[in-house]
C-alpha positions, 0 to 999 in steps of 0.5 A: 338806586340809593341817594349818595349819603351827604358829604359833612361841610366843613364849614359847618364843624365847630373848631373846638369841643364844649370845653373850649380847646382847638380840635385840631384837622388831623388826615388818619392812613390805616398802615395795618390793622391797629396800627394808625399813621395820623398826620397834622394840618395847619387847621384847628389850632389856636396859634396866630399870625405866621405860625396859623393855626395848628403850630405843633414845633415849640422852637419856632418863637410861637407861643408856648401856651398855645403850642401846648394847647395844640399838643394836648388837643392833639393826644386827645384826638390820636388817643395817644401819649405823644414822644417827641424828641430833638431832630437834628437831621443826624442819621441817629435812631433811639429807642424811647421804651426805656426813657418814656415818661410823662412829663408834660400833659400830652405825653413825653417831650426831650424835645427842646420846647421853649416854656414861658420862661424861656428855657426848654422842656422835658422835665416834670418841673419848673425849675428842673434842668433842660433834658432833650434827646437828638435823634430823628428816629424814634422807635417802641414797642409799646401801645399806646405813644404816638411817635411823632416827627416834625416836618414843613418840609422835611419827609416823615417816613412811619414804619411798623412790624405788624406782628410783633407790634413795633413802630417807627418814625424816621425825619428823613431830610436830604442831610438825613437819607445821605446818613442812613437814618432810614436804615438805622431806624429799621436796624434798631427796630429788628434789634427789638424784635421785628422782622425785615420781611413783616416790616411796612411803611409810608412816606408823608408829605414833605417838599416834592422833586419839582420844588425842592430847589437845591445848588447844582453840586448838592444835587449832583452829589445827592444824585450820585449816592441816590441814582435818578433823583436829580430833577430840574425845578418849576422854579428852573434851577437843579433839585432832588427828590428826597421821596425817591431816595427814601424809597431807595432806602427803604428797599435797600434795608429790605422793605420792598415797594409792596409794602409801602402803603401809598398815602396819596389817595387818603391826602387828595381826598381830604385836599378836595374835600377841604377845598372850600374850608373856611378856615384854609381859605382864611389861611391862604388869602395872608400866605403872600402868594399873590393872594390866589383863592384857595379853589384856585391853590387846590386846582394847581396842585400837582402833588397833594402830598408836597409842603410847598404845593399842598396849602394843608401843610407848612412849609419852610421853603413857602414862607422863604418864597413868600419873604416871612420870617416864621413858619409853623410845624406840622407832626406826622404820628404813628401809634397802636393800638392796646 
């Protein structure tokens, strides 16, 4: 019987290349063939302090050289320009082929980033007026871009027509799934030319139904509009699973549950592989969670794509639990290749 190859330490992989620049931990799921979803860790970055390590959001307060550091390390991992817009948690989708432009060193940015100088990017110069498009889906035919979607907590959902070559991304918060933005998003993509039925999709990590606490009417009404997923929290008050009402949607506009690829699997693999890592470990001994070791954080994971369980991701309601005032941005992407 063969020898199992060895397993890589990840210990023992430099956090940046002979340049110097952070090479950020990135967990890639196959969606279909040529088509890459690619979604982001807290490691390999440069950010500092609460926005630690891979800081990829440019309105949180971190700073901007190091969030564009983030970002081009980022583009030069997927291998794409990266498209990142204003999300606003609407039930709005847009289509970037049309507007695309380089206009940062990592491709397009209508997002609101922060520069140095305290106004926001997306314009090629300096001194050009703040540009930013408010949506929370983005769509393209195009090979090449890297759609990407912000998320510590929200979910990011990742679509593709494998024939015809579009892609999709969609940040489905609960504010989000109640305005369709789903549908919206796969309406736009079969304006463009894909068909319902080619249409296959991924859910990525967001907060999951036992830990997304909420007031007992918003559950109750999110409950009502998304049958069965009202749950009752492991912090003992009402929530909702937003996971289970992007499935609903997705199956509503026509992608059934067999064509939505599971990224559980990939995420659980790199979870334990990581479970020794030395970067994460650091991470989680400043995260205010009763100081835990980080084989002990992975133990109790329940679900390895949940923000607040996982300590791969960021977290908005983590930080709020852990009483700090900042937190960082992770990016779930999608891209084809040429």
């Amino acid at each position: 019987m063969n020898e199992p190859a060895n397993i890589v330490d990840s210990n023992a992989i430099s956090p940046i290349d002979e340049s110097g620049n952070p090479i950020p931990v990135t967990i890639p799921v196959i969606l279909a063939p040529g088509i890459t979803v690619t979604y982001t860790t807290r490691l390999g970055g440069v950010s500092q302090g609460d926005y630690a390590a891979c800081n990829l959001g440019g309105k949180s307060g971190d700073d901007p050289e190091r969030v564009l550091a983030n970002r081009m390390a980022l583009r030069a991992a997927v291998g794409a320009d990266l498209s990142l817009i204003s999300q606003v948690h609407s039930g709005d989708a847009v289509d970037v082929d049309g507007s695309f432009t380089i206009n940062t060193p990592f491709g397009f940015d209508v997002s609101g980033t922060v520069r140095d100088n305290g106004a926001a990017s997306g314009g090629a110069g300096a001194n050009e007026g703040m540009r930013v498009v408010a949506a929370d889906g983005q769509v393209t035919s195009r090979p090449g871009i890297a759609l990407g979607i912000f998320a510590a907590d929200c979910l990011p959902v990742l679509m593709a027509d494998p024939v015809s070559g579009i892609i999709a991304g969609a940040h489905c918060g609960r504010r989000g799934l109640e305005r369709d933005i789903i549908a919206h998003t796969i309406d736009l993509m079969c304006a463009k030319g894909a068909e319902r039925s080619r249409i296959v999709a991924t859910l990525g990590p967001c907060i999951c139904g036992d830990c997304y606490e909420v007031g007992g009417d918003i559950a109750d009404a999110f409950d009502a509009q998304f049958p069965g997923t009202y749950t009752l929290t492991r912090f003992g008050g009402p929530g909702i699973d937003i996971a289970a009402a992007a499935r609903q949607c997705l199956d509503k506009a026509g992608v059934s549950a067999d064509r939505i690829v599971d990224s559980r699997p990939r995420v659980s693999a790199a979870t334990q592989y990581l479970a020794q890592d030395q970067e994460l470990r650091d991470l989680c001994r400043i995260d205010n969670e009763g100081d835990p070791e980080l084989d002990e954080r992975v133990g109790a994971i329940k679900h390895s794509l949940c923000t607040v369980e996982n300590p791969l991701w960021y977290s908005h309601r983590r930080t709020t639990l852990a009483k700090k005032s900042h937190e960082g941005r992770m990016l779930a992407l999608i891209s084809r290749q040429a």
